[in-house]
C-alpha positions in Angstrom: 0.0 0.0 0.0 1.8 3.1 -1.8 1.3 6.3 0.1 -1.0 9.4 -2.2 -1.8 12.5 -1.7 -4.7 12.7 1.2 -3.7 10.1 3.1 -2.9 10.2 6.7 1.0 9.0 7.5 2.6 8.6 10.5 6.5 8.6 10.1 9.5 9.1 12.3 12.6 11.6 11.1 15.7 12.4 11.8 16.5 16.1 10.5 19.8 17.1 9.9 22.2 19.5 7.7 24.5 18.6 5.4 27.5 17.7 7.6 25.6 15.2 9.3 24.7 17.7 12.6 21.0 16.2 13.5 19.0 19.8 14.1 15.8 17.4 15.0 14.2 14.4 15.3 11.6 12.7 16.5 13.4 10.5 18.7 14.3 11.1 22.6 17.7 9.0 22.3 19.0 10.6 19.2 17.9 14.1 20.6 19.7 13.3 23.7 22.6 11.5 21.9 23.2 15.2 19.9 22.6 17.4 22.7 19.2 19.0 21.2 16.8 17.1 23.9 14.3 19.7 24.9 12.4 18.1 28.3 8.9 19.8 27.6 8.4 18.5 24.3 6.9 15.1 23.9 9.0 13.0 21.1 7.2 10.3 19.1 6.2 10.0 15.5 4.7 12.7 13.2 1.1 11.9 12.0 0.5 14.4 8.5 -1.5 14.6 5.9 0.5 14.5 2.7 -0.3 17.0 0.1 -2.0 19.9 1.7 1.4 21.8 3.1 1.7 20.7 6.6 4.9 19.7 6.4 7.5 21.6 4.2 7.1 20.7 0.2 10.4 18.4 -0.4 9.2 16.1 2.8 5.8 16.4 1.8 6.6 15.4 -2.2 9.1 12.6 -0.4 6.8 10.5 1.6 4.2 9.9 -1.7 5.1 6.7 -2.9 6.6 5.1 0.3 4.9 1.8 2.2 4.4 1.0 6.0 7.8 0.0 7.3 9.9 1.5 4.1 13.1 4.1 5.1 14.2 6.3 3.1 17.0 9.3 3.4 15.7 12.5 1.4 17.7 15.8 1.0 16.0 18.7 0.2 17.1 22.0 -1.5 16.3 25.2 0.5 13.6 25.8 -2.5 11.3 23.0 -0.8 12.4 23.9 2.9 12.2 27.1 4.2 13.0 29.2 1.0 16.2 31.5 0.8 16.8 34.7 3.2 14.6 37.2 2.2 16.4 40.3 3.0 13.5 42.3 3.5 12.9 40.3 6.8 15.8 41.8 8.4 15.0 45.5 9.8 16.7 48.1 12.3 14.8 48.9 15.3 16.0 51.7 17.9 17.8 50.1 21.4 15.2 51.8 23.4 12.7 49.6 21.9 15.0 46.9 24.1 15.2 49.1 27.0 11.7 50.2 27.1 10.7 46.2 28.0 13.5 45.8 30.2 15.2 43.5 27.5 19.3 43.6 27.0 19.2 42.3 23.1 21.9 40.0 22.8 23.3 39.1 19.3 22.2 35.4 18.8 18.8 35.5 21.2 15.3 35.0 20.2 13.0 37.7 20.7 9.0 37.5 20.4 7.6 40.7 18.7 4.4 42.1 17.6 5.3 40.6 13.7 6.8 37.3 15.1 10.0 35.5 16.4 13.2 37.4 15.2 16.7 36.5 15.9 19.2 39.4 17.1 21.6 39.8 14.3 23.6 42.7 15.3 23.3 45.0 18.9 24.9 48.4 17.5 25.2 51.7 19.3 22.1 53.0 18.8 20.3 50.0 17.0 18.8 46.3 16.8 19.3 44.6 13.5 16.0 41.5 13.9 16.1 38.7 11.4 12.5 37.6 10.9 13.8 34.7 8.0 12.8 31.0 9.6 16.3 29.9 11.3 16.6 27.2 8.6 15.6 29.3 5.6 19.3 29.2 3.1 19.6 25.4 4.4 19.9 22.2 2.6 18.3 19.7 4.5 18.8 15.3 4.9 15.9 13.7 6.3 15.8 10.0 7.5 12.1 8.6 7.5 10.3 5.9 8.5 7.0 5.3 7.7 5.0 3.9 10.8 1.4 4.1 10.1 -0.7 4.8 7.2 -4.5 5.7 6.9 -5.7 5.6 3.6 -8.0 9.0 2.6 -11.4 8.5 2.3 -13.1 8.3 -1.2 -16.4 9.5 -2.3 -18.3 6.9 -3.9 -20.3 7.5 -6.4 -24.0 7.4 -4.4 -22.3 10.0 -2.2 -21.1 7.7 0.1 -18.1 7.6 1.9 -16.0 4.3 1.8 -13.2 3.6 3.9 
């Protein structure tokens, strides 16, 4: 049983970059095992429905075609990830917008915003420069799957009733 588009998959992954550093993963050993274990989060497989963008494109295109139990390594281009940098995502904001929140921005930290999560590219003298690109946006990424469960989607017959 071939997966299509519409059906319901349950898969595990293990995402990493090109030089083999895992940046996620649905397994708790392998997260622990590469230092990227984060306690609140609950690690298992990943139920999706192919086709209809809940996962990026490249994984999404990836899993048709694959059967309960089947592994398979994919690498996907930054086109069918996250996309490149957009530069117009990265913006100068006044320090005092830091200091007004009681916020030291620190280059490398995460803030939350009123347009979204930015990263701090550059603290200057008098100014923030926040990158609002997805942190993996520029990346070529290797996925390892493994397809654990499949539900078929449902068809329409042709009395208008809906067959398993």
């Amino acid at each position: 049983m071939k997966i299509e588009t519409g059906d319901f998959v349950v898969f595990h992954y293990v995402g990493k970059f090109e030089n083999g550093e895992v940046f996620d993963t649905s397994y708790e050993d392998i997260a622990k095992e590469n230092e990227i274990y984060v306690e609140e989060r609950e690690y298992g497989p990943l139920g999706v429905n192919v086709g209809v963008g809940e996962i990026i494109p490249g994984l999404d295109e990836a899993l048709v075609g694959m059967e309960l139990g089947e592994k398979k390594t994919v690498t996907i281009p930054p086109e069918k990830a996250y996309g490149m940098p957009n530069p117009e995502l990265v913006i100068e904001v006044a320090k005092t917008e830091f200091s007004n929140v009681g916020i030291e921005p620190i280059e490398g930290m995460y803030v939350m915003t009123d347009s979204g999560i930015a990263k701090i590219a550059k603290v200057g003298e008098e100014n923030v420069t926040l990158d609002f690109n997805h942190p993996l946006a520029g990346k070529t990424l290797v996925f390892e799957v493994e397809i654990v469960d499949i539900q078929k989607a449902k068809e329409e017959a042709s009395d208008g009733e809906v067959e398993a």
